[in-house]
SEGU-548186 format. One record per residue (C-alpha): residue in one letter; y, x, z. Coordinates in steps of 0.2 Angstrom, whole numbers, padded with zeros to 4 digits, always signed. Layout:
# SEGU-548186
AYXZ...
***
This chain:
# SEGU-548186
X-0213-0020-0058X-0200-0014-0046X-0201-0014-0029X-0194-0008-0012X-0199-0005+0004X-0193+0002+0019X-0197+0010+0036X-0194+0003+0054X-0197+0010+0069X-0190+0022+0085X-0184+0037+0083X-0197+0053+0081X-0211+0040+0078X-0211+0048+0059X-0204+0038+0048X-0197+0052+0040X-0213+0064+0039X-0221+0046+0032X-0211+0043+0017X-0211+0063+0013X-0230+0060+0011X-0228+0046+0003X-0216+0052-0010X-0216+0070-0008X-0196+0071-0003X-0188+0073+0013X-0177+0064+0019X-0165+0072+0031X-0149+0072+0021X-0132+0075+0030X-0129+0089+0040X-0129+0080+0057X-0146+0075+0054X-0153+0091+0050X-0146+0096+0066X-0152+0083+0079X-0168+0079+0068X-0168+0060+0065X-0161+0050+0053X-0144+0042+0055X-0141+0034+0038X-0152+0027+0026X-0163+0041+0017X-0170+0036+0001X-0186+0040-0011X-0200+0032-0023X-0215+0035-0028X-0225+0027-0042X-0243+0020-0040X-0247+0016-0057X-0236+0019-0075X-0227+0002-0074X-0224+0002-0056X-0209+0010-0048X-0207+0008-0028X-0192+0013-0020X-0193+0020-0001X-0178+0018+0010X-0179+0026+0028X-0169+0015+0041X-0161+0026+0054X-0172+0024+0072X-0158+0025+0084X-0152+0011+0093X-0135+0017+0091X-0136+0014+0073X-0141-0006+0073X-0131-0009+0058X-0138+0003+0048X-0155-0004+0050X-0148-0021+0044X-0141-0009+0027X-0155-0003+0026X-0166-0020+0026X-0156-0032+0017X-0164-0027+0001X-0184-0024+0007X-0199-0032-0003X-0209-0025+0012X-0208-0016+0029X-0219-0002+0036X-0215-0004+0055X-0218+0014+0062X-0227+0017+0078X-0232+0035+0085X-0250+0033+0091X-0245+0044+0109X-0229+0033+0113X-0234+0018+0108X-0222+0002+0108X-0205+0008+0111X-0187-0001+0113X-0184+0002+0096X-0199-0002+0088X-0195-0019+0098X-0176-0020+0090X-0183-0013+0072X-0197-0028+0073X-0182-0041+0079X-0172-0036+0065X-0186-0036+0050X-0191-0054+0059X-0172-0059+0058X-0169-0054+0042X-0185-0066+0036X-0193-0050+0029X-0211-0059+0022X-0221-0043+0021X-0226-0030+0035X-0236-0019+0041X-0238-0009+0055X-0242+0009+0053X-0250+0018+0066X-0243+0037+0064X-0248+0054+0073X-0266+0050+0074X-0271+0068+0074X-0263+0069+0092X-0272+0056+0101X-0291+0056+0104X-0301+0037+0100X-0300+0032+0116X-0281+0033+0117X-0280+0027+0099X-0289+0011+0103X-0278+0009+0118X-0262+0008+0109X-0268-0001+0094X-0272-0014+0107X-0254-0015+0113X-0247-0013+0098X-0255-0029+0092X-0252-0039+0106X-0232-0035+0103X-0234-0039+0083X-0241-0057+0088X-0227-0058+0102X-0213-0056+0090X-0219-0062+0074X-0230-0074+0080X-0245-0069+0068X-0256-0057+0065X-0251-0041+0056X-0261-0029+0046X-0261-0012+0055X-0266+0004+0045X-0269+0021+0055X-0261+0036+0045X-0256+0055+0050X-0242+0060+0039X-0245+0078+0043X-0262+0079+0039X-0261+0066+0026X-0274+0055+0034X-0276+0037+0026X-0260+0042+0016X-0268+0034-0002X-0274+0019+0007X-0259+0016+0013X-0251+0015-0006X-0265+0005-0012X-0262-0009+0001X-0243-0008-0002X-0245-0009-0020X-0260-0025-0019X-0246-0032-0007X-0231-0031-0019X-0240-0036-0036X-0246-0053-0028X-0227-0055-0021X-0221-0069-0031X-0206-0075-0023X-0192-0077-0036X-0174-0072-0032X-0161-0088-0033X-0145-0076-0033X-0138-0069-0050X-0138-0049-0051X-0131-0041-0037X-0127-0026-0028X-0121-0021-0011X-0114-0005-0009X-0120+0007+0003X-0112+0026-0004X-0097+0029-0014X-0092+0046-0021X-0085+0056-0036X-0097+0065-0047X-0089+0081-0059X-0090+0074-0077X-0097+0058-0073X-0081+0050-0062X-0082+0037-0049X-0104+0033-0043X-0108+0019-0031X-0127+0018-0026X-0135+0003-0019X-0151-0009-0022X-0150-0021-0036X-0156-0037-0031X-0159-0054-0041X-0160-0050-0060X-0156-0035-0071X-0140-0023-0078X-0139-0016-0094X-0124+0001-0098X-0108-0007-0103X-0110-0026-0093X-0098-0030-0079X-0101-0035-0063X-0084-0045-0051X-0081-0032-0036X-0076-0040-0022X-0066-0041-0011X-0053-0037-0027X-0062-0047-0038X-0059-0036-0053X-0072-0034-0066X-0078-0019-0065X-0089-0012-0082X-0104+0000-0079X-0101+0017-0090X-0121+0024-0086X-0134+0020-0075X-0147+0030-0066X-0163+0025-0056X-0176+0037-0046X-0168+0052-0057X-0170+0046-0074X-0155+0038-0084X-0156+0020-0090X-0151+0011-0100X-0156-0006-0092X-0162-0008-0073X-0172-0021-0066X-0171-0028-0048X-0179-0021-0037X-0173-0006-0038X-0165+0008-0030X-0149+0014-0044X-0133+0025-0046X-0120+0018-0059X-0105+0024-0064X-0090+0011-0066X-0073+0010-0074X-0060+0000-0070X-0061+0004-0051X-0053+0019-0041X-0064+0028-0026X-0051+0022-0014X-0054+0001-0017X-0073+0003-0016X-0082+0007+0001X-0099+0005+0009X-0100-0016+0013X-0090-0018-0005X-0101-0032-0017X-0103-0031-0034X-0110-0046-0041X-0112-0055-0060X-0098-0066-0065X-0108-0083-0065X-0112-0082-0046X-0103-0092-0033X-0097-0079-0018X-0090-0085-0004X-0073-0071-0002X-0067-0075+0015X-0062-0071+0033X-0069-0088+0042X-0087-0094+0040X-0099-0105+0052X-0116-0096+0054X-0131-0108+0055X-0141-0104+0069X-0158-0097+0068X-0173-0090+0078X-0168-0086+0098X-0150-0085+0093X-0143-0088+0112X-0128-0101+0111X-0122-0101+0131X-0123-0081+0129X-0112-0080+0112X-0099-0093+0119X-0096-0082+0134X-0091-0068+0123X-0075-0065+0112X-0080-0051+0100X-0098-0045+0091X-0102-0036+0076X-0108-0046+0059X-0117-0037+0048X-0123-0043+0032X-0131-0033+0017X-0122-0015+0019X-0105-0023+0025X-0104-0024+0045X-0085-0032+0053X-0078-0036+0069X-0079-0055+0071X-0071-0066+0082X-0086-0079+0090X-0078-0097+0092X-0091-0110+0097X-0091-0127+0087X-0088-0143+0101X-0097-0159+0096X-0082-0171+0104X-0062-0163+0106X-0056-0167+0122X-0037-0171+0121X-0022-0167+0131X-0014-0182+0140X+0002-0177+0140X+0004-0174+0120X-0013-0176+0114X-0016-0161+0106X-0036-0156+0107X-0040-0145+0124X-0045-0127+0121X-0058-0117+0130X-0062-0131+0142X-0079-0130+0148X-0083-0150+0149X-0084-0150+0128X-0101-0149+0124X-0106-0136+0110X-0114-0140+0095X-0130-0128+0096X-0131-0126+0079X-0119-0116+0074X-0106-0102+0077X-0090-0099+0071X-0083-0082+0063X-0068-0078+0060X-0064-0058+0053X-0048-0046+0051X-0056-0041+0033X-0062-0052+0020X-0080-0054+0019X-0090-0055+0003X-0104-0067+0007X-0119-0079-0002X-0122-0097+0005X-0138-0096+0015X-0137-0077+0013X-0146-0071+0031X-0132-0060+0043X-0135-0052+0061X-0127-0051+0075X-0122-0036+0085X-0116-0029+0103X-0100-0021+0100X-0105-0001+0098X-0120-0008+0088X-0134-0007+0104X-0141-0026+0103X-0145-0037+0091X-0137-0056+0100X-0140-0068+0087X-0145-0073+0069X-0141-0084+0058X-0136-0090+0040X-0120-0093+0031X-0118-0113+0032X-0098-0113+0029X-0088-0100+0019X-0072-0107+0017X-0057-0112+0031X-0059-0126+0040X-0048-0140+0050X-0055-0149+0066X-0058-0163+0054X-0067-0153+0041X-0079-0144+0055X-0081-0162+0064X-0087-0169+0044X-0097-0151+0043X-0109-0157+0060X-0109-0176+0055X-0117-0172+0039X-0126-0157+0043X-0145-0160+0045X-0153-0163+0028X-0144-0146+0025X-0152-0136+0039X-0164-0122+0037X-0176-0120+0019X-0166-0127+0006X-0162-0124-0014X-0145-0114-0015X-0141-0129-0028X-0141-0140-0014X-0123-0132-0007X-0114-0144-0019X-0121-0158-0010X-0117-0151+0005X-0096-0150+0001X-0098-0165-0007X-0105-0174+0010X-0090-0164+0018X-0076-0166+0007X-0079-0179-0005X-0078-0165-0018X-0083-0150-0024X-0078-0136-0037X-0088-0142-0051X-0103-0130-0051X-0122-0133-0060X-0127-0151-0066X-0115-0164-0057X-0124-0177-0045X-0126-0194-0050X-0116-0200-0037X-0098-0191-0042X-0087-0191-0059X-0080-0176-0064X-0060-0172-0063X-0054-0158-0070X-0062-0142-0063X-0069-0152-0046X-0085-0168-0044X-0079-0180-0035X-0089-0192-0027X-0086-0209-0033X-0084-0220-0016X-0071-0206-0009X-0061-0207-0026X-0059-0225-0024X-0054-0223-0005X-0043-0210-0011X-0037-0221-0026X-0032-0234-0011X-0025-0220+0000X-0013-0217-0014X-0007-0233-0022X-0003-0238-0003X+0005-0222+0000X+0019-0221-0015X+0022-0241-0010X+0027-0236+0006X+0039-0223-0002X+0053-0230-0013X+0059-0214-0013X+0047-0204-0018X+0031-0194-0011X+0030-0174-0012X+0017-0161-0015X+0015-0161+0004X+0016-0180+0008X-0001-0183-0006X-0010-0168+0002X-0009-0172+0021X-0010-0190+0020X-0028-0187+0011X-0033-0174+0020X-0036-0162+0005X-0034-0145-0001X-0020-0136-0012X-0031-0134-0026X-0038-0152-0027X-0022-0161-0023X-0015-0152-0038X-0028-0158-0049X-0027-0176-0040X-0008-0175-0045X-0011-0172-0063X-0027-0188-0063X-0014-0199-0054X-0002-0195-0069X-0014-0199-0082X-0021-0215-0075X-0004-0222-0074X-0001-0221-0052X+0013-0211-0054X+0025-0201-0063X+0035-0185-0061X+0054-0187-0055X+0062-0172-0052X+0053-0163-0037X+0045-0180-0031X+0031-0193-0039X+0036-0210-0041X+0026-0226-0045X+0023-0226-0061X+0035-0239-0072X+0035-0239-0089X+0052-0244-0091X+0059-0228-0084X+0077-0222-0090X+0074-0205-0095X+0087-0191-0088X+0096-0178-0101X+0084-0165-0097X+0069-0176-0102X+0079-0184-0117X+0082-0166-0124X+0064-0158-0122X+0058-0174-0132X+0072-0171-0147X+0066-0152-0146X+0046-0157-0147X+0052-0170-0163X+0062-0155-0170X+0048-0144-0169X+0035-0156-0178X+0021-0148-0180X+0023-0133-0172X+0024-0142-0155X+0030-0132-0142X+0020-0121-0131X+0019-0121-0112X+0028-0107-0109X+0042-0110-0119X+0043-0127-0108X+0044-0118-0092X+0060-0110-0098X+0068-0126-0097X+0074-0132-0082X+0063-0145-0075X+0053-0140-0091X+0035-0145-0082X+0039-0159-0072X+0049-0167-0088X+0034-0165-0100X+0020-0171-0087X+0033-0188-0088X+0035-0187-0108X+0015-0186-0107X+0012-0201-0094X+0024-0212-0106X+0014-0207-0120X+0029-0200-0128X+0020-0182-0129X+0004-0177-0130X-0005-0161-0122X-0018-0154-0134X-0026-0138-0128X-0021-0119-0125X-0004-0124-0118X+0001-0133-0134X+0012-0150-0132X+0017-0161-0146X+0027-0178-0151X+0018-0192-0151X+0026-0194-0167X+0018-0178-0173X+0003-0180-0167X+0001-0197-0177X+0008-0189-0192X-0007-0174-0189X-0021-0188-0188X-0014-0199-0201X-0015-0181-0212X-0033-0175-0206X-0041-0193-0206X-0033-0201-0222X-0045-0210-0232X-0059-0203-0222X-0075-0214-0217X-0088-0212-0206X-0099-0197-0204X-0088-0189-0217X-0087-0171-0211X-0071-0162-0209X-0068-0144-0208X-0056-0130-0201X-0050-0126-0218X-0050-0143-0224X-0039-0147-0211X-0030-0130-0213X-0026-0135-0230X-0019-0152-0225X-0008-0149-0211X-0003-0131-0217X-0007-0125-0200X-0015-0109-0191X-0031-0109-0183X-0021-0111-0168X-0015-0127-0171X-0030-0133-0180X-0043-0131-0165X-0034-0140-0151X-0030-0153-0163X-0048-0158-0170X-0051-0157-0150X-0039-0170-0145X-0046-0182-0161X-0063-0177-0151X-0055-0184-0135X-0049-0200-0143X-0069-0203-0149X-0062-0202-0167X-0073-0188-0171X-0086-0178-0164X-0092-0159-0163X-0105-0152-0177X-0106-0134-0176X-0091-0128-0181X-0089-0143-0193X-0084-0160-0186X-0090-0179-0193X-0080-0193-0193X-0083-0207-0181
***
């Protein structure tokens, strides 16, 4: 089992002094903090309660000038030891340490009572008293309190055995992929380019890859170290130092994610933050600028409030901004940041008083991509079942609800068809369908690119895709730089007539999209050869002649009958063609129903 834990608490309550008697190392590490004797960054340490138990021990800085450390620190805990000296009792950091563990939806705490050696039992039980009645206050239950003296070692083995019971009966699964967010960055001599951070959600082996953002680069992990031993596989949760390749010192920092390749990440510089806790609304509208912090990354972000109704201009009817008589959707908060931001949806975020002071709201990442007034109007209509506790998996249901589609992602809902890379519900299709067919009547002309995308409302990437589905059901066809209604009938120009005499030249060797794209009008000609069925796409950028494509089938498929098994060499041998050729072939006969996928082999239909 791997584990961490971390400390919380006001500065000089000993949080330090805890962990060194918890660990056996101090924690002290830059030369500021030797000097003024706290912590200001995150210290870090383990200790190991039994053979097959590692727990890590990270010490969050106690000064309030260094909020966004705490929540660096934090993002990562399996369990917090809230820190309070027995002599001062509750302090104003041991009230923002407590806000942010309770923000941060940290499910295990304990309060640790320190310094007992320098109270007598009378002023023990005094503070313990008011210590308790400030846990209930803020986390609105009871939490177990343990009384130690880290200098005398009082209660010190206790302490591990509760923290251990409390971890092995922790059971909570992680819903994220593997994951990392960086908190240091340096060169080591020999070894190159080491980042440290906590791995969270599942495990990393030497030689895997991880996506950095905000590059998105893959990045491949040359050795691995954990609690001063090398590894060759990690486990989360875990404290570890890896080396990488691919990356240079100066495109990595402190906030950067690394995260496995299968994971949706939002990468972006707008989200909307669900609400949570005693976030305060009428206080965030009021101000223009607050600090986000989220795992190790912390940015400036703009704070616009989401309005329920737009009130409009009379003159021109644009919406009104800033007005005070829109009423605010509660809800919800909207970021917008100079830098991109990595982020998960549903992933927890703070945020902060500029100069890091005040912790002035919570919430969680509901939105992670740009949105129009329309789209955030559609994002509160649809919001509620999506509120608060839900599956991640649910976040497709969610852009569904918004959009009417989604990148495809997971198993697709009953309710949507798949296009291409994108769901698509099957009510907004048709509507969209509708949109269309209405759309290219009204324009003898022609429609553009442009015209399809902003009469529906959609995005670049779908509006492409919806182009290319238009095509192929026979709504419309490629003319030059426009889309016409589909006529089967058409005249086609030189350019077109030429690229089909090239495809029929080249037989079966086809052509191959990049070659296309050398002629002019190359792309927009063949999507037309293809909607009149007189060419025929088949895979890796590879078009054909109808002609030759029949002549290919009537090769592979001659006197074959049903559950006949065709191979790659027999085909090889029949068409006198490459594996290049072969494999997007016997997947277009897969398209057509005519034969279907056995291992490597395929059976006739």
């Amino acid at each position: 089992m791997n584990k961490i834990i971390g400390t919380a608490g006001h500065v000089d309550h000993g949080k330090s002094e805890l962990i060194k008697a918890l660990t056996g190392i101090k924690m002290m590490r830059l030369p500021e903090e030797k000097k003024r004797e706290m912590t200001i960054d995150l210290g870090f340490g383990f200790f190991k309660p039994k053979e097959d138990i590692t727990i890590g021990v990270i010490d969050v800085p106690g000064h309030e000038r260094f909020i966004r450390n705490m929540v660096a620190g934090m993002w990562s805990l399996d369990l917090i030891m809230l820190v309070v000296c027995a002599n001062e009792g509750w302090m104003n950091m041991t009230e923002e340490h407590s806000k942010v563990a309770l923000s941060l939806g940290i499910r295990n705490i304990i309060c640790v009572i320190n310094k007992i050696d320098l109270v007598d039992e009378n002023k023990l039980k005094e503070s313990e008293e008011n210590i308790n009645k400030n846990l209930i206050r803020i986390f609105k239950k009871d939490i177990e309190i343990i009384k130690v003296s880290a200098v005398r070692g009082d209660n010190i083995d206790f302490l591990k055995e509760r923290i251990t019971d409390i971890l092995i009966k922790d059971k909570l699964e992680e819903d994220i992929k593997t994951h990392i967010y960086v908190d240091r960055v340096f060169s080591v001599k020999g070894a190159g380019l080491t980042i440290t951070g906590s791995i969270k959600g599942g495990s990393l082996k030497k030689d895997d890859s991880l996506i950095h953002y905000p590059s998105k680069r893959e990045v491949y992990i040359r050795n691995i170290q954990s609690y001063h031993e090398d590894r060759e596989i990690v486990y989360a949760t875990s404290r570890i130092a890896i080396n990488l390749k691919n990356i240079k010192k100066e495109e990595i920092r402190r906030g950067h994610l690394l995260c496995d390749k299968e994971e949706t990440i939002f990468l972006t510089d707008e989200i909307i933050l669900e609400l949570v806790g005693d976030s305060d609304i009428e206080y965030l509208r009021k101000i223009k600028n607050a600090e986000f912090a989220v795992g190790t990354e912390c940015l400036v972000a703009q704070i616009i409030p989401l309005y329920k109704k737009p009130v409009y201009k009379e003159d021109n009817n644009n919406i009104k901004n800033n007005v005070e008589e829109r009423e605010i959707d509660k809800r919800f908060i909207r970021l917008k940041f100079d830098k991109p931001l990595s982020v998960f949806w549903k992933e927890r975020g703070i945020l902060i008083s500029h100069g890091g002071s005040a912790i002035i709201g919570t919430g969680n990442v509901f939105w992670g991509t740009k949105t129009t007034p329309s789209v955030r109007k559609n994002i509160m209509d649809n919001a509620a079942e999506f509120l608060g506790n839900v599956e991640r998996m649910a976040y497709t249901d969610l852009v569904m609800s918004v959009n009417g589609y989604s990148f495809a992602n997971g198993k697709m809902p009953d309710y949507a068809v798949k296009i291409s890379n994108f769901f698509v519900k099957k009510d907004y299709l048709n509507s969209i369908l509708e949109k269309s067919k209405k759309l290219v009547d009204s324009k003898k002309d022609g429609v553009s690119f442009e015209n399809i995308r902003n009469s529906l409302n959609i995005d670049n990437a779908f509006t492409k895709v919806f182009i290319d589905y238009l095509i192929q059901i026979k709504t419309i066809m490629p003319f030059n730089n426009i889309y016409k209604k589909y006529n089967q009938n058409v005249e086609l120009n030189n350019s077109q007539k030429n690229l089909l005499e090239k495809l029929k030249k080249e037989d079966l060797n086809g052509l191959e999209e990049r070659i296309i794209k050398s002629f002019t009008n190359g792309i927009k000609d063949i999507k037309v050869l293809s909607a009149l069925k007189l060419a025929i796409y088949l895979e890796d950028g590879i078009y054909y002649h109808i002609e030759s494509y029949n002549k290919a089938k009537n090769l592979i498929l001659k006197d074959a009958k049903p559950k006949d098994i065709i191979t790659i060499a027999f085909v090889k041998e029949k068409t006198k063609l490459s594996r290049k050729y072969v494999i997007p072939l016997l997947n277009a006969l897969e398209r057509e129903k005519l034969l279907k996928r056995n291992g490597n082999d395929r059976i006739v239909i």
